[in-house]
C-alpha positions in Angstrom: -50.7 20.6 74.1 -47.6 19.2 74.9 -46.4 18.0 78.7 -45.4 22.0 79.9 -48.2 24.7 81.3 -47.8 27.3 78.2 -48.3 31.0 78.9 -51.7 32.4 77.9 -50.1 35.1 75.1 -46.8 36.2 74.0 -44.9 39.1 75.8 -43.1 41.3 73.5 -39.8 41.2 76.1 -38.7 38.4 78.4 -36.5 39.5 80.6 -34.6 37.0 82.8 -33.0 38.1 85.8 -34.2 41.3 88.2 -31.0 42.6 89.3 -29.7 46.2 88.8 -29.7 44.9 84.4 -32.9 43.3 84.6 -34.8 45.8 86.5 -33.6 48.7 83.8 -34.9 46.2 81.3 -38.2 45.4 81.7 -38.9 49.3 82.9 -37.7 50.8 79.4 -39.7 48.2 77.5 -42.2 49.1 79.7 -42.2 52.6 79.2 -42.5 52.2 75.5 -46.1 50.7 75.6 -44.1 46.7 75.5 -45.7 43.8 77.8 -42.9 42.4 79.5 -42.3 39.4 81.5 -40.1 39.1 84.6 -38.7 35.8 85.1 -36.1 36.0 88.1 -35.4 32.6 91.0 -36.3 34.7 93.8 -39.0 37.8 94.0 -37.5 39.0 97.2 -34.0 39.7 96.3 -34.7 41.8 93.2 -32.7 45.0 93.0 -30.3 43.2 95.9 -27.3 44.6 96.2 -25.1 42.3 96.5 -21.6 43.8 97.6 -21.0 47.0 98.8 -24.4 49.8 99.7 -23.5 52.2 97.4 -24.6 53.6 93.8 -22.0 56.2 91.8 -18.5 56.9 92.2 -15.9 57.7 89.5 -17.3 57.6 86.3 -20.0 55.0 87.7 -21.7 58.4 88.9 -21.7 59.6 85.2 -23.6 56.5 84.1 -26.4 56.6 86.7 -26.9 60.1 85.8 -27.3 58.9 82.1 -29.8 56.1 83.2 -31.9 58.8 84.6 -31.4 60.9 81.4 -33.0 58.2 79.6 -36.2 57.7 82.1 -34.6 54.4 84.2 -34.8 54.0 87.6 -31.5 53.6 89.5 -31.0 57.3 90.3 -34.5 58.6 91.5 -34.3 54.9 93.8 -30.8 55.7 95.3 -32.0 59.7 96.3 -35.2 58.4 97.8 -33.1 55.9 99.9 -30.2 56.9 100.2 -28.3 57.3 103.8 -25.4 59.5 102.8 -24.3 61.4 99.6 -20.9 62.6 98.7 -19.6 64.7 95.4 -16.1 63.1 94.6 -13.4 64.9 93.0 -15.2 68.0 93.6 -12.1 70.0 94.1 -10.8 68.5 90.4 -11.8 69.5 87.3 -15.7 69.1 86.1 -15.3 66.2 83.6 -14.0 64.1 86.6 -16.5 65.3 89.4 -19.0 61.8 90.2 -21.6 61.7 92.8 -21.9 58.5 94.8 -23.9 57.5 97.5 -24.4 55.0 100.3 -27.9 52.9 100.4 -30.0 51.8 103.3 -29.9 48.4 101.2 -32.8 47.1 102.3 -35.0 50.2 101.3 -33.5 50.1 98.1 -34.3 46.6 97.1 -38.1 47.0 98.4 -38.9 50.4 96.9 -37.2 49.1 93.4 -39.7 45.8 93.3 -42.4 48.0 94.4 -41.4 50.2 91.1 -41.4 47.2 89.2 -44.6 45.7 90.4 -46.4 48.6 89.4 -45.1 49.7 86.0 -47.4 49.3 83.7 -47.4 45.9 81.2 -45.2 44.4 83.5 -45.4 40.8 84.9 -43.3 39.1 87.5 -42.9 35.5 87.5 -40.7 33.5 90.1 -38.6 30.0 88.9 -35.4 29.0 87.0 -34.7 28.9 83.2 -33.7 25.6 81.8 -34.6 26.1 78.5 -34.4 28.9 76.1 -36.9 28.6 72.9 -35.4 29.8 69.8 -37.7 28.6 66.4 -36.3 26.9 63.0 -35.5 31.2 61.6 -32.7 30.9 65.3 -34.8 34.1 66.7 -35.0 33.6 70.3 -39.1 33.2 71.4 -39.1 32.8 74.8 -38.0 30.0 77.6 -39.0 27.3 79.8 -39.0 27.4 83.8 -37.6 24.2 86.2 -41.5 24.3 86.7 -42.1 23.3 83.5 -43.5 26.4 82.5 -43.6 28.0 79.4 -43.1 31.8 79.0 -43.5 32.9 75.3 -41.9 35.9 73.7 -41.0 38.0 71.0 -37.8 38.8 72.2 -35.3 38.0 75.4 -33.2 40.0 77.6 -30.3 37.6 79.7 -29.5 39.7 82.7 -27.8 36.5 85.0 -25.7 38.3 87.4 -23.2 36.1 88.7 -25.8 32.9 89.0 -24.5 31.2 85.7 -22.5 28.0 87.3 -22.0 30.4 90.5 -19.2 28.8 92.8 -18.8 30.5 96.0 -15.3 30.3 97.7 -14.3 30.9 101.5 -11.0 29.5 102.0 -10.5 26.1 100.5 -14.2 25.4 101.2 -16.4 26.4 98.3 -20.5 26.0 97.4 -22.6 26.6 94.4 -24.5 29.7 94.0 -24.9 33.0 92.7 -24.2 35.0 95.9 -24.3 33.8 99.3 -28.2 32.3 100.0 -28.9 32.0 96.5 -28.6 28.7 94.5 -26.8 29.3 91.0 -27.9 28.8 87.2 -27.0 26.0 84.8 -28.2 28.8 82.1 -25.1 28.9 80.8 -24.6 25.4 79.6 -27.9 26.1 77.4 -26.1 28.9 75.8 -23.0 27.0 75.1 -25.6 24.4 73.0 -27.0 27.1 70.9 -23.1 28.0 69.8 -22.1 30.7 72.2 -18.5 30.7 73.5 -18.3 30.8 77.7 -15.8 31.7 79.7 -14.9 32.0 83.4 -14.5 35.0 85.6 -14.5 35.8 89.1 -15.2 38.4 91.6 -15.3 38.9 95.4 -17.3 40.3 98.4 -15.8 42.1 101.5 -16.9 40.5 105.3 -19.9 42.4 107.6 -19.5 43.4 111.1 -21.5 44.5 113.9 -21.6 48.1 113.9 -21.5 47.8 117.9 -18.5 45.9 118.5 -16.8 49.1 116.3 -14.8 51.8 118.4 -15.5 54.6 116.2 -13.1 56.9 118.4 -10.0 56.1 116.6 -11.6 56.0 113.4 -11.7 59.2 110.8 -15.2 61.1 110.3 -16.7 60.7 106.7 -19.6 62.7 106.9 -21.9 63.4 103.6 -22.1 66.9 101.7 -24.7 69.8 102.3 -26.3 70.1 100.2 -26.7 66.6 98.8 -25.5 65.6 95.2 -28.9 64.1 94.3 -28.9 61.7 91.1 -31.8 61.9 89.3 -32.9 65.4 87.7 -36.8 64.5 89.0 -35.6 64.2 92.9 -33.4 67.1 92.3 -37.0 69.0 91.2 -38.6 67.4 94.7 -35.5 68.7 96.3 -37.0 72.1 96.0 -39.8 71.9 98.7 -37.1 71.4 101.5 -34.6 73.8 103.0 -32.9 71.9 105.8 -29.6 70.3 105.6 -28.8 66.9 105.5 -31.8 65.8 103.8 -32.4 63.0 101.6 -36.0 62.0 99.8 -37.6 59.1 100.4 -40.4 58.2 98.4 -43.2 56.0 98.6 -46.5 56.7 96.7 -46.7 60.2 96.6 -45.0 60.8 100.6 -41.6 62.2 100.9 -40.1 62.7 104.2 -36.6 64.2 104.9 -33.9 62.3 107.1 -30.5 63.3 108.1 -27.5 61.6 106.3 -25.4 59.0 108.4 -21.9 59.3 108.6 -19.4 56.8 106.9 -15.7 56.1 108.7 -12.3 55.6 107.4 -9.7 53.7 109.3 -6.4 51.5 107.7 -4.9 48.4 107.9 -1.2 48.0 109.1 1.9 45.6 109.1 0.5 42.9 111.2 -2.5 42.9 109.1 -0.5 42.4 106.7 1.4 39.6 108.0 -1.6 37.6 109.2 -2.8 37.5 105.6 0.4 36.2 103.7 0.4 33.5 106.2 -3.0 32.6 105.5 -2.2 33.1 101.3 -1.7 28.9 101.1 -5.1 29.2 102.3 -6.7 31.4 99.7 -8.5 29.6 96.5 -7.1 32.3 94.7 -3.3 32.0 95.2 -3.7 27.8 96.1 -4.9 27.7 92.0 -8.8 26.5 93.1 -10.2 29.8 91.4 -10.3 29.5 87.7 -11.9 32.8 86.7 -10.1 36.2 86.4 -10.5 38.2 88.6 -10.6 42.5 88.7 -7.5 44.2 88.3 -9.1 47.2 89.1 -10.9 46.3 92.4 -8.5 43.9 93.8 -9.0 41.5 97.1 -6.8 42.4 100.4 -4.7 39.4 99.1 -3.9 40.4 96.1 -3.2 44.5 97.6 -0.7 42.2 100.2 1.4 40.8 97.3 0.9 43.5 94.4 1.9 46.2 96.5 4.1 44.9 98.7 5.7 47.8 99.8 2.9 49.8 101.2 2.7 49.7 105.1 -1.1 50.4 105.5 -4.6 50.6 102.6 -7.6 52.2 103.6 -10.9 50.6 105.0 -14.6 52.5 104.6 -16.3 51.4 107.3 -20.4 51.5 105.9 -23.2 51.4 107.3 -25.9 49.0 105.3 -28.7 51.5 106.3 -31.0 52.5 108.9 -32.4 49.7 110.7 -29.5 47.8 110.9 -26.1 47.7 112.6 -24.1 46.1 110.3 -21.4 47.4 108.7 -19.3 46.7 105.4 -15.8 46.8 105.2 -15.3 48.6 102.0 -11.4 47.9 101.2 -11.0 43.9 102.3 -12.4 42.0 99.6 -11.5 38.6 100.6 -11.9 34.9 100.4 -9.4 34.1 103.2 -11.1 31.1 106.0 -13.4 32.5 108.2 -11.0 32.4 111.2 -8.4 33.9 108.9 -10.5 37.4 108.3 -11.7 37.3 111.8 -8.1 37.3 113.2 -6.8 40.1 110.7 -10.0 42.4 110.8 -9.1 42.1 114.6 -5.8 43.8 114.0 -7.3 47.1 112.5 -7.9 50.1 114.7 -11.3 50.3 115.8 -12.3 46.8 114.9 -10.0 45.2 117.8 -13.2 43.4 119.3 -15.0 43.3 116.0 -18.3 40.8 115.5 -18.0 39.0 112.3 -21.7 39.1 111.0 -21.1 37.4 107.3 -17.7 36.5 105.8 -16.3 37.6 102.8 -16.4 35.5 100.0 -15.0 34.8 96.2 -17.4 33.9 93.4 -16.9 32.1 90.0 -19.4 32.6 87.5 -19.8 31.9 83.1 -19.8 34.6 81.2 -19.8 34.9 77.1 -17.5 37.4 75.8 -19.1 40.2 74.6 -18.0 40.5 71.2 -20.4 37.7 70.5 -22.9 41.2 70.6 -24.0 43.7 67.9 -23.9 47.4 69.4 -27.5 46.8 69.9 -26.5 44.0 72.3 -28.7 41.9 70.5 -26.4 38.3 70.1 -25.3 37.4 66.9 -25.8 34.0 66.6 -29.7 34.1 67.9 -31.7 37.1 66.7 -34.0 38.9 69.0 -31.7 37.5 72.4 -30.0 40.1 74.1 -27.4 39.5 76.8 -26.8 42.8 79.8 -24.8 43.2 82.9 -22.5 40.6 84.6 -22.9 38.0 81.5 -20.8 40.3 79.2 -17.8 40.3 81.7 -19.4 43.7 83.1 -18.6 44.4 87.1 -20.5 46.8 89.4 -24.3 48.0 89.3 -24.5 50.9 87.7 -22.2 49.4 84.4 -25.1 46.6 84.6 -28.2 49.0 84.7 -26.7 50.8 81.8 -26.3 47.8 79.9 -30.2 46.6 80.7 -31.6 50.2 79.8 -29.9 49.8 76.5 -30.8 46.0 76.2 -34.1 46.4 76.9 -34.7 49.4 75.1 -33.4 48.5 71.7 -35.2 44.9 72.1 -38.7 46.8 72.5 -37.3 48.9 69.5 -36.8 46.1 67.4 -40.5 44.2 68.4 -41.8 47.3 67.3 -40.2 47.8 63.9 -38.1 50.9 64.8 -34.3 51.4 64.6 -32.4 51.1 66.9 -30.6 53.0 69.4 -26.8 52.5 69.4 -25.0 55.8 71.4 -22.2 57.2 70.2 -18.4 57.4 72.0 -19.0 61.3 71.8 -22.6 61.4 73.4 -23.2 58.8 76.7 -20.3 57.1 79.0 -23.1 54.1 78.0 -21.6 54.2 74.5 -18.2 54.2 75.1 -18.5 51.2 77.7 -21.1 49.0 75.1 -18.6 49.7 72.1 -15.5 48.7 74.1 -17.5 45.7 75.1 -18.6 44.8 71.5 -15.8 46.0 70.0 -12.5 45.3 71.5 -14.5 42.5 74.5 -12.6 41.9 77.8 -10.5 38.9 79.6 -11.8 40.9 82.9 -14.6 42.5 84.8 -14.7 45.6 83.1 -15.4 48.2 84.9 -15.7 51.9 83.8 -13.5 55.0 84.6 -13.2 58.1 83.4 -9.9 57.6 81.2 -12.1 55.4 79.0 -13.3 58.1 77.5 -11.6 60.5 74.9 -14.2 63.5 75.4 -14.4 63.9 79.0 -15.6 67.2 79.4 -18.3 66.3 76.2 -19.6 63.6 78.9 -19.5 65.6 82.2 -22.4 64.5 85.4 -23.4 67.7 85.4 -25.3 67.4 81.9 -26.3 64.3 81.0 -29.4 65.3 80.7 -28.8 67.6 78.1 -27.1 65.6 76.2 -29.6 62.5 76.1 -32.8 64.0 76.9 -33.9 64.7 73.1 -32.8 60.5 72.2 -34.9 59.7 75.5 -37.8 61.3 74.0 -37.6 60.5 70.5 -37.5 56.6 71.6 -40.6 56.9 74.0 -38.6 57.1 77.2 -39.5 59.6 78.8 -42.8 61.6 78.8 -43.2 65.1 77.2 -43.4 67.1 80.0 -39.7 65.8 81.1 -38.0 66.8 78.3 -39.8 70.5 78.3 -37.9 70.5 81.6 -34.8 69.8 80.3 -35.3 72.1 77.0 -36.0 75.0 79.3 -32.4 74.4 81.1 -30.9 73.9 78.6 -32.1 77.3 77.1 -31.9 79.1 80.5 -27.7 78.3 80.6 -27.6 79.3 76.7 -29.3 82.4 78.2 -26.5 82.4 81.0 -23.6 82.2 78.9 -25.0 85.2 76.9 -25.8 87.5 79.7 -22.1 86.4 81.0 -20.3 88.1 77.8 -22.7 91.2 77.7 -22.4 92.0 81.3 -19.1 93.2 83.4 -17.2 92.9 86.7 -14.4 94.5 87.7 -14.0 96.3 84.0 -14.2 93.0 81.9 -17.1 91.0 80.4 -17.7 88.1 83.3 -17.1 85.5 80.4 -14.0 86.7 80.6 -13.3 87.2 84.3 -14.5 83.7 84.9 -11.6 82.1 82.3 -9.3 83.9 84.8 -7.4 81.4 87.2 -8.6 81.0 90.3 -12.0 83.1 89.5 -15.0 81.1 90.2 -19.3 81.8 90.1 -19.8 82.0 93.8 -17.2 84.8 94.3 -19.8 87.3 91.9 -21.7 89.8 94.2 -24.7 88.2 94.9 -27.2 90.4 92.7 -25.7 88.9 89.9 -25.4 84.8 91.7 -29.2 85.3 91.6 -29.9 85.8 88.1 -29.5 82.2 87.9 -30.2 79.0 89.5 -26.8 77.2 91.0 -27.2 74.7 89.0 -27.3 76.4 86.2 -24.5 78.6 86.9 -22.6 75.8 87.2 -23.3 74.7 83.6 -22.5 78.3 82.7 -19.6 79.1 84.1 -18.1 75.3 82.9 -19.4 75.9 79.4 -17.1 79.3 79.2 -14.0 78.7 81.3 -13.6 75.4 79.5 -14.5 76.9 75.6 -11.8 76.2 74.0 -11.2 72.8 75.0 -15.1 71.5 74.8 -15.1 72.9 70.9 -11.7 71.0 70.1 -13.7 67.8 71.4 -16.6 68.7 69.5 -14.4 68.9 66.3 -13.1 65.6 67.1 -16.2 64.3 67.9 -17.3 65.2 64.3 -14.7 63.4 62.6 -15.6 60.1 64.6 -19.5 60.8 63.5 -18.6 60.7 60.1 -16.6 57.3 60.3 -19.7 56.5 62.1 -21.9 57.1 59.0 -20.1 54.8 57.4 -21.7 51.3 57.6 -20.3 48.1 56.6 -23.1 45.2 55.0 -23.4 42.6 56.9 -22.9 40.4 54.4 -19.3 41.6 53.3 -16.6 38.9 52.8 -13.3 40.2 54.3 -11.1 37.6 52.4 -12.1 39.6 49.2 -10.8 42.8 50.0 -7.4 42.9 48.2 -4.1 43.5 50.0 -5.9 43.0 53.7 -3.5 41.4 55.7 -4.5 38.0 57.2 -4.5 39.6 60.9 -6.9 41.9 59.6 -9.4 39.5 58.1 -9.4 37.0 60.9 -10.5 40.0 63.6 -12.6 41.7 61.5 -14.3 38.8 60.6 -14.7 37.5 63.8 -16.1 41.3 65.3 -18.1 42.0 62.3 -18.3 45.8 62.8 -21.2 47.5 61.9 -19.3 51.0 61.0 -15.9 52.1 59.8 -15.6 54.4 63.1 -16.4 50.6 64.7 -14.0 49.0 62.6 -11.0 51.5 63.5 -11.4 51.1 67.0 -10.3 47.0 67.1 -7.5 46.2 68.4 -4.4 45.1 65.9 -6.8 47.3 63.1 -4.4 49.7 61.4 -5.7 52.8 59.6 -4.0 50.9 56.6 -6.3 48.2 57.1 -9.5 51.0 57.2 -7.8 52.6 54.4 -8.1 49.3 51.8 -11.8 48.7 53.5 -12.8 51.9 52.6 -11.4 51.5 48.9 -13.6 48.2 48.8 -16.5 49.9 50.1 -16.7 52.8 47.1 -16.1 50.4 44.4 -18.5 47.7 45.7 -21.2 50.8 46.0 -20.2 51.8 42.7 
């Protein structure tokens, strides 16, 4: 035996890391009947949440609702400790309609290592990766700790956050780490040994306050919505026993106990805000050129709102609470990496937060990441076989686009230990598939982030059905149990039921499948003998499903087309440079993607359907 402890067997999945990726990970593995090892640098910070409280939100909602379609764990977590839930868009049409919800943060980071603790075949281990072990046949086979402790495995999940070469910045001062607290990871210099290309990317935190030093009197009310939009299809079912108002779940063992919602606040910045921070902008790493990383376009700092947008007077500031037992607040809007007296003296100048207590400062933070087109669909690697990479290491921002990315990761790497194939979802069934195959497909010189206008068949992919949609793939691949998907069969058959009753009954002289395509008609204004032939939720599904027909089967013909390019593989052992008449552009990038479809192949960028059209010649003759 050589110098290092060596584990007594081999897990089938090592998952390293226990954030929002990681958690996801090891739970799907473990659902399948996998052992699974947890191997994260600090047991009491797993399921932290590192930036703002809050699960959901445009699009983001869609995915957490997916997770829960597939058995994971994010949404039952954020409706059992949740503080306030909100339906956004709800006056907008349905494919754009997101649930989100604020967290008491600490409740969800100790019931979601409580979850993991207990699932079954699952063992945590605390300590640092400085090795990964990957054998003569480059198949990844497990790692070694700063302990000098060997963890062996049949296949590894990487779900490293921001703690790859983490630099935190506050001003022109800056530390290592992952997030503030939390020492960083050399990981990524491991990676870049085995042949993986790293990059640089950055992101940013907002400050805390003191929820007493806040004068909440000149600040707008944001209260939550009655009744709540509850994630996961299992609390909604718990939901059931309860008829108050303003009541969320929260479980532990087998006790649930209702508790109002707490309110959020809105209030804004203004000119001399303003002015206080493009004085202070010599001062920021990111315009004095100390940041390296790119940064997110799409969830800019207050500096870069100050010089991008120049014009506006005022931008809006959520004032959250962190949860129950606390008084701090986050200041949702003012990402920053200003100097600490900098944000203190321009929080100051916002209405309410005049005598405001800066609790924690906001920061900046730098981190590797390896572009994801280094990633089959699977998001297995595909230089090292059996490694998987999910969440912030494929250039991924926010939770919910990194417990997608883990539930998929550690899903298809249980598959594969187990000699199944593997599940790769399509564009046209999961907001989880279109965000892996833009990932793998066309990669990303930012945090990507996911919205709605990602997607080209919205109202395929609405919030409202997710379970529909991925309940049967759930099932089929051991994640979820039986009686789950019977639930989800019998609503799905109950709103097939709806929509049928609908056309063969009338109101006011015409079938209702036809009153309810009339504008401005909705459900709720029916008389109520016929609102109680169905649940609401399922009259929501119904009356969606016919006054958007038309539209939903013209995606679903469109959809089609896709699944057939889909169908069409390409071997991965094809030689671009022999397919006559493909321009050199063409060879290079699909080369260097390695698409495992046509439908793939189309979607890369500079890929012209002249390019597809020669490929597809090659294809028949080389079949032939």
């Amino acid at each position: 035996m050589n110098s290092s402890t060596q584990a007594s067997s081999v897990f089938d999945v090592l998952v390293v890391g226990a954030g929002h990726a990681g958690i996801e990970a090891a739970l799907a593995a473990s659902r399948m009947g996998c052992s699974v090892a947890v191997l994260t640098h600090n047991l009491d910070t797993i399921g932290q949440m590192s930036c703002n409280p809050a699960i959901g939100g445009l699009a983001k909602g869609h995915i957490v609702r997916e997770i829960d379609a597939l058995g994971g764990a994010m949404g039952l977590n954020t409706d059992s400790t949740a503080i306030q839930f909100r339906m956004l868009n709800a006056s907008k049409g349905p494919s754009v309609r997101a649930p989100r919800a604020q967290c008491d943060k600490t409740a969800y980071r100790t019931r979601m290592k409580r979850v993991l603790e207990t699932a079954p075949g699952v063992r945590l281990f605390q300590g640092d990766v400085v090795k990964l072990l990957v054998n003569g046949e480059q198949q990844a086979a497990g790692a070694v700790t700063s302990l000098d402790y060997t963890i062996h495995a049949r296949s590894v999940v990487i779900c490293s956050g921001t703690f790859m070469k983490g630099l935190l910045h506050v001003g022109l001062q800056h530390i290592t780490g992952g997030r503030m607290g939390c020492a960083p990871s050399t990981l990524s210099s491991g990676l870049a040994d085995l042949g993986f290309q790293v990059e640089r990317l950055k992101t940013g935190t907002s400050p805390r306050i003191n929820g007493r030093s806040i004068d909440f009197s000149v600040c707008e009310l944001q209260p939550g919505d009655t009744p709540p939009a509850l994630f996961s299809y299992r609390s909604r079912k718990l939901l059931k026993r309860f008829s108050e108002p303003y009541c969320t779940l929260n479980t532990w063992g087998d006790k649930d106990f209702r508790m109002e919602q707490m309110p959020c606040w809105i209030t804004y910045t203004n000119q001399t805000t303003h002015d206080i921070i493009r004085d202070n902008l010599k001062f920021s790493p990111l315009y004095s050129g100390i940041i390296e990383g790119i940064g997110p376009r799409y969830c800019p700092s207050i500096e870069d709102k100050i010089v991008r947008f120049a014009e506006k007077t005022s931008h809006q500031v959520f004032l959250e609470p962190e949860g129950r037992s606390t008084e701090e607040f986050y200041l949702n809007g003012v990402s920053t990496s200003l100097p600490y007296s900098a944000q203190c003296e321009f929080i100051r100048t916002i209405p309410g937060l005049e005598n405001a207590q800066l609790i924690r400062p906001g920061y900046a933070v730098e981190y590797d990441f390896c572009p994801p087109t280094q990633l089959h669909p699977t998001l297995e690697t595909k230089l090292v076989e059996n490694l998987y990479f999910a969440g912030q290491i494929n250039g991924t921002s926010g939770y919910e686009e990194a417990a997608a990315q883990g539930l998929m990761a550690g899903t298809n790497a249980a598959l594969k230990v187990l000699g199944k194939t593997p599940l790769i979802l399509r564009r046209d069934q999961a907001y989880i598939g279109v965000m892996i195959d833009d990932l793998v497909t066309k990669g990303t010189d930012e945090p990507y982030r996911m919205f709605t206008s990602r997607a080209e068949f919205r109202l395929l992919l609405r919030q409202d059905n997710a379970d529909l949609r991925l309940a049967p793939l759930a099932f089929e691949n051991g994640l979820i149990t039986h009686d789950l998907f019977k639930e989800t069969e019998n609503r799905r058959k109950a709103i097939e039921e709806g929509i049928k009753q609908a056309t063969a009954m009338k109101y006011e002289g015409v079938p209702v499948s036809i009153w309810l395509k009339r504008p401005g008609n909705d459900w709720s204004m029916l008389p109520e003998d016929m609102k109680k032939m169905f649940h609401v939720e399922h009259w929501d599904a119904i009356a969606t499903d016919i006054q958007y027909e038309g539209h939903i089967e013209r995606q679903k013909k469109q959809a089609e087309k896709i699944v057939r390019m889909e169908e069409k593989t390409i071997p991965d052992d094809i030689n671009y440079e022999s397919v006559h008449a493909l321009k050199k552009e063409a060879v290079i990038k699909l080369g260097k993607i390695r698409p495992a479809t046509i439908g793939q192949a189309s979607r890369i960028p500079g890929i012209t359907p002249a390019d597809i059209a020669l490929l597809l010649v090659y294809l028949k003759k080389r079949n032939r």
